[in-house]
C-alpha positions, 0 to 999 in steps of 0.5 A: 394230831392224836393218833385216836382221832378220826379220819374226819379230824383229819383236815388238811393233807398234812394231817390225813397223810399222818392218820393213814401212815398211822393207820396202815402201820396199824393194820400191818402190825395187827395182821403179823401178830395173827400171823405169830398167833397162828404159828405158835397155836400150829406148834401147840397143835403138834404138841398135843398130837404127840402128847396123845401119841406118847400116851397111847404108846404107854397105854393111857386110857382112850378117854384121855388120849382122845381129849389131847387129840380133840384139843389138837383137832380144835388148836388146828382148826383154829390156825386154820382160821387164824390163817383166813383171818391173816389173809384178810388182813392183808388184804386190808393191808394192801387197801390201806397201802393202796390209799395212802399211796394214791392220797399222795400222788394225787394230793401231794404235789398240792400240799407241796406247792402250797407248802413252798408259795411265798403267800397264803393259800387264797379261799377255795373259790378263787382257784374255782375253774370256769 
């Protein structure tokens, strides 16, 4: 199966098990390189702050030392975000563990049963109970 299909070309067990550990691994990678972005935009932040701290102490012009601490100013607020963005994917991370977890509790015996019977699996009607 190709990892870009979707979960509607998933059609049997063995396929959706495969798209959802694809998919949540997907969602953990993706909240770790936030959670990477976040912290290194935090030290560019820093870095500017005492970049403006530095050129007021060698009496740069206000206008430029104000710009270096705007910049740090708008660096934080986007950690800031970053940082709910992260939280939100976790959150989904979670999800995503959630429901690959209760697809093979509540599925995988069956897919195992399936999997060991000495014959094919009948037509869905037959197993239909009365």
């Amino acid at each position: 199966m190709s990892v870009t299909e979707t979960l509607k070309d998933a059609a049997n067990y063995a396929a959706l098990r495969t798209k959802l550990a694809w998919l949540t691994h997907k969602v953990h990678a993706h909240s770790q390189t936030v959670t990477t972005l976040a912290s290194d935009i935090d030290d560019a932040a820093e870095q500017m702050l005492d970049a403006a701290e530095t050129m007021k102490a060698l009496a740069v012009d206000d206008a430029t030392t104000s710009e270096f601490a705007d910049a740090a100013l708008t660096m934080t607020g986007v950690k800031d975000s970053a940082g709910a963005y992260t939280a939100a994917a976790d959150s989904a991370a979670a999800a995503a563990d959630d429901a690959k977890t209760t697809t093979e509790h509540d599925h995988g015996g069956i897919a195992d049963a399936v999997d060991a019977s000495p014959v094919d699996m009948a037509e869905a009607a037959f197993y239909t109970q009365q």
